[in-house]
C-alpha positions in Angstrom: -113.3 -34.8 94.0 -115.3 -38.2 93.8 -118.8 -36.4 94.1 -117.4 -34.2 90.8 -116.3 -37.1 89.3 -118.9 -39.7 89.8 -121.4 -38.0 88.5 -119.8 -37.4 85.7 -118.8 -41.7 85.3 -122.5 -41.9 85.8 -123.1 -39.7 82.2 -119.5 -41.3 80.4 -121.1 -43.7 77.6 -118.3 -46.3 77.9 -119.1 -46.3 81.7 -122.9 -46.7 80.9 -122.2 -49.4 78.6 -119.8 -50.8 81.4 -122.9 -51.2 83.9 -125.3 -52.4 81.7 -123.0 -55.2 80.6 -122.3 -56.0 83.9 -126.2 -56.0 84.4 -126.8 -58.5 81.3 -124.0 -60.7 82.3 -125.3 -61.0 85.8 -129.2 -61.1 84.3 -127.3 -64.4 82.6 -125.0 -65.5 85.6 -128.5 -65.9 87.4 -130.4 -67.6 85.0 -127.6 -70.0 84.8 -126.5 -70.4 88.2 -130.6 -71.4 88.9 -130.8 -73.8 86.0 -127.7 -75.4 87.4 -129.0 -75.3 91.1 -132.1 -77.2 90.0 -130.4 -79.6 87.4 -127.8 -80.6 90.2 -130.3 -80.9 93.1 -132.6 -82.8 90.7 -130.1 -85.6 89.2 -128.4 -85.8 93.0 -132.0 -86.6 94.4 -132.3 -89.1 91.6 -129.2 -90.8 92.0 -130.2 -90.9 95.8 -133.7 -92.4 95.1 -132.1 -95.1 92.8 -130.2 -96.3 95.3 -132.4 -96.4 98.1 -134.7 -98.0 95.9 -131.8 -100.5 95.0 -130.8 -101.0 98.4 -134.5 -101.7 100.0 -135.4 -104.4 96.7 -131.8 -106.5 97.9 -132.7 -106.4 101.3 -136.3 -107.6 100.8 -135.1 -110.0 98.8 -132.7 -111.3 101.5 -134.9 -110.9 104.3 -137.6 -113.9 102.0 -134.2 -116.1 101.8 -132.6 -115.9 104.9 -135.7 -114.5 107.0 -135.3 -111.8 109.8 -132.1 -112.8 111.6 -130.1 -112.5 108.0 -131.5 -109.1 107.5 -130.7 -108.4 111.1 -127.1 -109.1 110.1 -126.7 -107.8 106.3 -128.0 -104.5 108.1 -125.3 -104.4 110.8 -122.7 -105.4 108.3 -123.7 -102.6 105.7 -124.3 -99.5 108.2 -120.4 -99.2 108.3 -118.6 -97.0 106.5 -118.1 -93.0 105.4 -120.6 -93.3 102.8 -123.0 -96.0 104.0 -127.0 -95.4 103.8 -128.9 -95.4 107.0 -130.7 -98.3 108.2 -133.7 -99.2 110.5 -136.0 -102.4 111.1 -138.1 -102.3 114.1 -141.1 -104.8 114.8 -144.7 -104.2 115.2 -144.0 -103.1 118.8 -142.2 -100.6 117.7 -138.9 -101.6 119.3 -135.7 -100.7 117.2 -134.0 -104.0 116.5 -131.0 -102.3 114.0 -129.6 -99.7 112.0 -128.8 -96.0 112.9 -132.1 -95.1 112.4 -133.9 -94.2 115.8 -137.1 -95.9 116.2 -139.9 -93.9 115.1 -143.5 -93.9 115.8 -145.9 -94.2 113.1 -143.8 -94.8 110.4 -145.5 -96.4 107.4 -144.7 -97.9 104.4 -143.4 -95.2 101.6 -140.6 -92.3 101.3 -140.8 -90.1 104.7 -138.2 -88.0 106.3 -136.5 -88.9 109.4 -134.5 -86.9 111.7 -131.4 -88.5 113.2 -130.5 -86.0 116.2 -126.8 -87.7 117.1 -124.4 -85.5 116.9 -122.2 -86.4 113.5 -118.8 -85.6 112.4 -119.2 -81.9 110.9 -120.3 -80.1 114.7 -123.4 -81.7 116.2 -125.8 -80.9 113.0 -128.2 -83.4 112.9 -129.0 -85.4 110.2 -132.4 -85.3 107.9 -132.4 -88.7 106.1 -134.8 -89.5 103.3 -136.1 -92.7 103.8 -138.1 -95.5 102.0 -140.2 -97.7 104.7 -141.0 -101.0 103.4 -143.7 -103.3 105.3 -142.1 -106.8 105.4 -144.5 -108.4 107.0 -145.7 -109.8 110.4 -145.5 -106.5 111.7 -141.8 -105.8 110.8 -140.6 -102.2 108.7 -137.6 -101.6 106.8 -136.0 -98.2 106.5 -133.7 -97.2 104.4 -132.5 -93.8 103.7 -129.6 -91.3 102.5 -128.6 -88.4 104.3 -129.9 -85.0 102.6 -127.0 -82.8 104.0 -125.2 -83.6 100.4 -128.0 -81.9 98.6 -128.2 -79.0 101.1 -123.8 -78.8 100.7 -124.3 -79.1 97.2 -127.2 -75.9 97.0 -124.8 -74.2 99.0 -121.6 -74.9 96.8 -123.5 -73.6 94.1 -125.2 -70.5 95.7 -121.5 -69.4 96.6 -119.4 -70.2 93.1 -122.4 -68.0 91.5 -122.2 -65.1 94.5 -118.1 -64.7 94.0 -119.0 -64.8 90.2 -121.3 -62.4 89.7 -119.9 -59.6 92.7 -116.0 -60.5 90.9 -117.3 -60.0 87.9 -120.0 -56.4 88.8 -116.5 -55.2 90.5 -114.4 -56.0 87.9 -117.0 -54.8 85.3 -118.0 -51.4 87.2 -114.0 -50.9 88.4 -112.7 -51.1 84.8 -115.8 -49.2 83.2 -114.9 -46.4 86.0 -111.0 -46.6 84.9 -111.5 -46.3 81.3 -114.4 -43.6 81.5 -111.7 -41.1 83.7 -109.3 -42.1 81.3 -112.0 -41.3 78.0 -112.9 -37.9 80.4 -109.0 -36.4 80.8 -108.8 -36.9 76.8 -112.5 -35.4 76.7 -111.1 -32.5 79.2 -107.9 -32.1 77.0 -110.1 -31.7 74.2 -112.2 -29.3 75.7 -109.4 -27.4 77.0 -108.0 -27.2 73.3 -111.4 -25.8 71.6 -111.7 -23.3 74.7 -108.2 -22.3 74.0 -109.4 -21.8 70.0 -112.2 -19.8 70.9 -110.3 -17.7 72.9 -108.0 -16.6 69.6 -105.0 -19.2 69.7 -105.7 -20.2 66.6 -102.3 -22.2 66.6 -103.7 -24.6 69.0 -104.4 -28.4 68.5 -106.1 -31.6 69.6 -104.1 -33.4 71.8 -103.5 -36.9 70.5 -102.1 -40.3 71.8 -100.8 -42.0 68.5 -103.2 -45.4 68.9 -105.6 -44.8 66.3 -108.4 -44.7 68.2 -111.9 -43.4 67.9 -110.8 -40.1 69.9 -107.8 -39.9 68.1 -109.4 -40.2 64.5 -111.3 -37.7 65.9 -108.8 -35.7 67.0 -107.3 -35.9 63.5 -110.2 -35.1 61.6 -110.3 -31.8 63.9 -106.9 -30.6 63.3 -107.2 -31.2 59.7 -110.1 -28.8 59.7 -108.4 -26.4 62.1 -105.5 -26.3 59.6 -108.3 -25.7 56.6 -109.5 -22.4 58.7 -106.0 -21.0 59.5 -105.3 -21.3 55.9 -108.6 -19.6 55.1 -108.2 -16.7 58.1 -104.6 -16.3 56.6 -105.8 -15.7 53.1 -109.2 -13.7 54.5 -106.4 -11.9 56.7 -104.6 -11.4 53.8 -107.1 -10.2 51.1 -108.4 -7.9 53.5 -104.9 -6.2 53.2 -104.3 -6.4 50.3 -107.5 -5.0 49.2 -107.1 -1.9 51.8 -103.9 -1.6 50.0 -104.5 -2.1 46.6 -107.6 -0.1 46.3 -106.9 2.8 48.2 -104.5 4.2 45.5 -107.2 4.0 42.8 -109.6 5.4 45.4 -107.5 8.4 46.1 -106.9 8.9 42.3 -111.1 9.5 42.0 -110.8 11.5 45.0 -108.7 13.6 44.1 -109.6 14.0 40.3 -113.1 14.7 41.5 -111.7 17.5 43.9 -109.4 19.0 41.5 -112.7 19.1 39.3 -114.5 20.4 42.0 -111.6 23.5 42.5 -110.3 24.0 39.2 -112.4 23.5 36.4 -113.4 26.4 34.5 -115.7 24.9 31.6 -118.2 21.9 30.2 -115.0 20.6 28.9 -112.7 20.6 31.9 -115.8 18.9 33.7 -116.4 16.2 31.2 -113.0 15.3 31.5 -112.5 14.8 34.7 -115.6 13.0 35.1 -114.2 10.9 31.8 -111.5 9.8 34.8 -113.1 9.1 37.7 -115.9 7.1 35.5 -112.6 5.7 34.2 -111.3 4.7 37.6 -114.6 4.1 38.9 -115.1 1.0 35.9 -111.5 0.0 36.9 -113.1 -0.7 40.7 -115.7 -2.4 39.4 -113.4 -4.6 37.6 -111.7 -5.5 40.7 -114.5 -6.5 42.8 -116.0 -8.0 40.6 -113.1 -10.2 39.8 -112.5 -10.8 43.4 -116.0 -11.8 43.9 -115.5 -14.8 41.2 -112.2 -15.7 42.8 -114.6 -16.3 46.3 -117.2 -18.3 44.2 -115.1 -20.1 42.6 -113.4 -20.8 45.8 -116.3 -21.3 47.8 -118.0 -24.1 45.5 -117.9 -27.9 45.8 -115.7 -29.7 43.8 -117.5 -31.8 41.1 -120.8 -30.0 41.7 -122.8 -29.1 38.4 -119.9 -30.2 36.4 -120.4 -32.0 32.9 -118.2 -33.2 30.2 -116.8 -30.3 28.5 -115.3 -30.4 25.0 -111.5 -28.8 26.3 -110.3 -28.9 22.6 -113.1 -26.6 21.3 -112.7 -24.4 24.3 -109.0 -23.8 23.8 -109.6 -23.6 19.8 -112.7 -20.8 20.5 -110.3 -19.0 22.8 -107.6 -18.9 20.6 -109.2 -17.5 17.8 -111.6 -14.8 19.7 -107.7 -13.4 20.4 -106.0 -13.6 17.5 -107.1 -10.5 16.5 -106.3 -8.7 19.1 -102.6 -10.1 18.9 -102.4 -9.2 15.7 -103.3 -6.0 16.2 -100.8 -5.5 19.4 -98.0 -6.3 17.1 -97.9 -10.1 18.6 -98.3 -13.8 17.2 -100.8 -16.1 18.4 -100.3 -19.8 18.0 -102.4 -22.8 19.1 -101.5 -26.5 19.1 -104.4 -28.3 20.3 -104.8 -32.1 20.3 -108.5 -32.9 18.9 -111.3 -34.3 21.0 -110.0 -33.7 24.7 -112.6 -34.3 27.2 -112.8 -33.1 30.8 -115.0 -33.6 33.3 -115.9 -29.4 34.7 -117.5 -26.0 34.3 -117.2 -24.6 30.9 -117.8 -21.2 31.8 -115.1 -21.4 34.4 -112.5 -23.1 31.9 -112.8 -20.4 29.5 -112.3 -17.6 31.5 -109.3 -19.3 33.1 -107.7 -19.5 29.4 -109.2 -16.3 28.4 -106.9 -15.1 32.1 -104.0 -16.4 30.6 -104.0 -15.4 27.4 -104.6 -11.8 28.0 -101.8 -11.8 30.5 -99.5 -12.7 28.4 -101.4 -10.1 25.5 -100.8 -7.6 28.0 -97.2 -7.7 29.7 -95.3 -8.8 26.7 -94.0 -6.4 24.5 -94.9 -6.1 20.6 -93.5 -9.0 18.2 -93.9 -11.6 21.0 -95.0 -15.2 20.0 -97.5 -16.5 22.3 -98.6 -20.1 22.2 -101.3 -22.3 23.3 -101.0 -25.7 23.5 -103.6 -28.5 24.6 -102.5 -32.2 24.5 -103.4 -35.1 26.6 -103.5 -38.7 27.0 -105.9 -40.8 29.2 -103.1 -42.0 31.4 -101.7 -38.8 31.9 -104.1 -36.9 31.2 -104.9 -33.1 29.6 -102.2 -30.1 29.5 -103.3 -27.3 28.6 -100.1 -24.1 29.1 -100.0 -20.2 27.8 -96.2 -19.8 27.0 -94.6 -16.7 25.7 -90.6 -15.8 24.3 -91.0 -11.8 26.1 -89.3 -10.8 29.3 -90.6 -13.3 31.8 -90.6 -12.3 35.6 -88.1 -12.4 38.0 -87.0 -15.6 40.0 -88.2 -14.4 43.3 -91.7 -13.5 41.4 -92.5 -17.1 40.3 -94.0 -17.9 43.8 -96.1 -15.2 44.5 -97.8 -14.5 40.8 -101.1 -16.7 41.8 -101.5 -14.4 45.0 -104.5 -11.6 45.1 -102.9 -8.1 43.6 -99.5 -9.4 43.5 -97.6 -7.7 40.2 -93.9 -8.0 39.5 -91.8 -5.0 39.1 -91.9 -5.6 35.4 -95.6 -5.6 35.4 -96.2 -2.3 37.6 -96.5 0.0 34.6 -99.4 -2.1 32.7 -103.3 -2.4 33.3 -104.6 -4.7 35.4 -105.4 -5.5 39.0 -103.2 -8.8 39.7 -106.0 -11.1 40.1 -106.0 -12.7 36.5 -103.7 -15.8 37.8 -105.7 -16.0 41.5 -108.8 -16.7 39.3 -106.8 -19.2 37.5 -105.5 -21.0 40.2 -109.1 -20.8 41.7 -110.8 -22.9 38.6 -107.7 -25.1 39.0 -108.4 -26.1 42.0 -112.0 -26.8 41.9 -111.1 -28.8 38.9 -108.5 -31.1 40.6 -105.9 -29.8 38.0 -102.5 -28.9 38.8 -101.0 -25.5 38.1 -97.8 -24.8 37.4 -96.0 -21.2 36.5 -92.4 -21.7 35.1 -90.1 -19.5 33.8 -88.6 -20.5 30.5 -85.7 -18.3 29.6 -87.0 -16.1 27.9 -90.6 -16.0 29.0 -93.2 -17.7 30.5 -95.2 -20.5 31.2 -98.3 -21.3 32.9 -99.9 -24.7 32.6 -102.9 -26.5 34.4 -102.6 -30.3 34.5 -105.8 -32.1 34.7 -106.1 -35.4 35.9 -108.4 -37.3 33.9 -109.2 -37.1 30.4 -111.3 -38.8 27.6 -111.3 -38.5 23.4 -114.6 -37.4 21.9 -115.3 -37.5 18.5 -113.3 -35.5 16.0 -116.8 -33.9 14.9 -117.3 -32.4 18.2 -119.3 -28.7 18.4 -117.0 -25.5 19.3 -119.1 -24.1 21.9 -119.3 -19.9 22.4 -117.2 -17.8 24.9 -120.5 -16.9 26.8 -121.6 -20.6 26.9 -123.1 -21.4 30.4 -124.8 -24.6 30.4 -123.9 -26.4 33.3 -125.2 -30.4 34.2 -122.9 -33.2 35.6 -121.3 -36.4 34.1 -117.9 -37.6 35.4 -115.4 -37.9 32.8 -114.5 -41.9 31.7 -111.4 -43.3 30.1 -111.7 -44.7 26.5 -108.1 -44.5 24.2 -105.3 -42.3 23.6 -105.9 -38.6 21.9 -104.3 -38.1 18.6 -101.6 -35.4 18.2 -102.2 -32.3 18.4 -102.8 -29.8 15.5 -101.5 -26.5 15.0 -103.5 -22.7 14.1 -101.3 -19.7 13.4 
């Protein structure tokens, strides 16, 4: 298990980081510990030196007052003690007349070392004493000297705080960088185990996470936030696919079989052209479909905001009103539009208009004669713009409401009339890109469909209409200036 695992540690970045930490910090342990070593060795020696130096100046001096017999004594008297300095004066001869010194041969005057081979407290070591020789004359040297072990115990104190620092610290450093790496590896491995387990199929499958807001768990959210995005999309993909198998196969088997009864029946031009009137018929109605489905999946597969530009919502909703009045008329209906002057949103005027255009046609289409249909656009730059389609006919059923904005969904009430039930999908599509809300409510009698947008601003009342096939498209995000006025009304 270690020789899996350690070579694993070895490619961990937290365990990488770990080590070369522990490097740098003992890179700097060293540099310290040295410039310590020599500073302490270098004031020691110095406070050493000054007081030999002290030391040999008061006995000179004593040794002119009192002559050799005083310094003979002063010497005795101050070789006692734990911390005493060591002491020699010996005559031209050579002979050792006091101190603990030894007699040495061929000492001269200046600093020398001299080796003191008693045995001393600590075990027998010997002393190395640093000495200063003074020549007093007639013959007669001076010695004295400090003992050099301090220095040595002192190098050696120092060497052995900055050893147990630096291998406590390159244990402690390399030990916890191994700890939290297998720790950072079992979330890696759980990780890894989730993805295999998504690439497998389980779709339903998440990224573990630990709740401490962590890098891995920030991660781990981002992840399942986009792992909830894709089994939205494969349900819907899942789902269209269905539906389309479902939905078209009844038109397809219509041409099918009008093309086959042409094939077998008909007798003349006439019984021909009309059966190829009806699958040309059926054929457009295809068409239709996929080509509405195909916008749904552009609209849905573009980035919000992208190639949007401020789009004059109060001429749109104006143009579409009156580019269907007509028609209304003509169905036996009333069209009405209350539209508040100079709304500005921040979209795709192409997009908005065939949303509106959607909506009213729906209602155009699965209301019955003598319905009134309005259209109604107001707005406010702290709540920003409404813009609804409401009708006084039948409305759907309760358990409808839910389901109307889903690909080929129709109501029982709306089996019997044209279209392909993808009107409100392509609604709720340019809703959605456009941050709006969408809302389908029943009203009792009739319905109502609104989108909500979210910010707004007032253009000037003189603003252009633009055309239904208007197609422009730059980008300027929409800014908030003052309230709309009310709204006006066109019968």
């Amino acid at each position: 298990m270690s020789r899996i695992i350690l070579p694993r540690l070895l490619r961990v970045a937290s365990f990488r980081f770990a080590a070369l930490y522990v490097a740098v910090f003992a890179g700097s342990a060293l540099i310290l510990g040295v410039a310590v070593f020599l500073e302490a060795r270098s004031a020691l020696q110095k406070q050493v030196t000054d007081r030999i130096e002290t030391e040999a100046a008061f006995l000179q001096e004593e040794f002119r007052a009192g002559g050799l017999s005083h310094l003979l004594d002063i010497v005795r008297t101050r070789g006692q003690g734990a911390n005493a300095l060591d002491y020699l004066v010996e005559d031209q001869a050579g002979a050792h007349l006091a101190g603990e010194m030894p007699a040495t041969a061929g000492l001269k005057p200046g600093w020398t070392t001299i080796d003191v081979p008693h045995a001393s407290e600590d075990g027998g070591r010997p002393e190395k004493v640093r000495a200063l020789v003074s020549d007093l004359g007639d013959g007669v040297l001076l010695a004295v000297g400090g003992d050099l072990r301090q220095i040595g115990e002192l190098e050696e104190a120092i060497a052995t705080a900055f050893f147990w620092t630096v291998g406590l610290a390159a244990v402690l450093g390399i030990g916890g960088g191994a700890l939290l790496s297998r720790a950072f590896l079992r979330r890696v491995d759980a990780i890894a185990r989730a993805a295999e387990a998504i690439i497998g199929g389980d779709l339903t499958r998440r990224m573990p996470m630990r709740g401490t807001g962590d890098d891995l768990d920030r991660l781990a959210s981002t992840l399942n936030r986009m792992l909830d995005r894709i089994g939205i999309l494969m349900d819907s993909l899942r789902q269209v696919s269905s539906d389309v198998a479902h939905d078209l196969r009844t038109p397809l088997s219509r041409l099918y079989q009008r093309l086959e009864d042409a094939r077998t029946h008909a007798q003349s031009v006439a019984e021909y052209e009309s059966a190829i009137d009806a699958a040309t018929s059926e054929a457009e109605g295809l068409l239709e479909t996929f080509s509405a489905l195909l916008r749904i999946a552009q609209v849905e597969g573009a980035s919000p905001h992208t190639g949007f530009r401020d789009v004059n919502l109060t001429a749109v909703t104006e143009s579409v009103a009156d580019a269907y009045r007509l028609d209304a008329e003509e169905a036996g209906h009333q069209l009405t539009a209350t539209v508040s002057p100079g709304i500005i949103v921040s979209g795709d005027q192409e997009l908005l208009t065939q949303a509106l255009a959607n909506l009213v046609e729906n209602a155009l289409r699965h209301t019955p004669s003598g319905t009134l249909i309005s259209v109604r656009l107001t707005g406010s730059t702290e709540a920003g713009a409404l813009l609804s389609v409401e009708d006084n006919g039948p409305g759907v059923a309760a358990a409808d409401l839910p389901r109307l904005t889903d690909r080929f969904y129709r109501g029982e009430r709306s089996r019997t009339t044209p279209g392909n039930g993808l009107g409100l999908s392509l609604v709720s599509a340019v809703a959605h890109l456009h941050g709006a809300r969408s809302s389908v409510d029943a009203m009792e009698p009739g319905l109502r469909v609104s989108l909500l947008f979210p910010a707004i601003e007032c253009a000037p009342l003189h603003a252009g209409r633009p055309s239904l096939s208007s197609s422009s498209i730059g980008r300027a995000p929409a800014t908030l200036r003052a309230s709309c006025p009310e709204g006006k009304t066109h019968e």
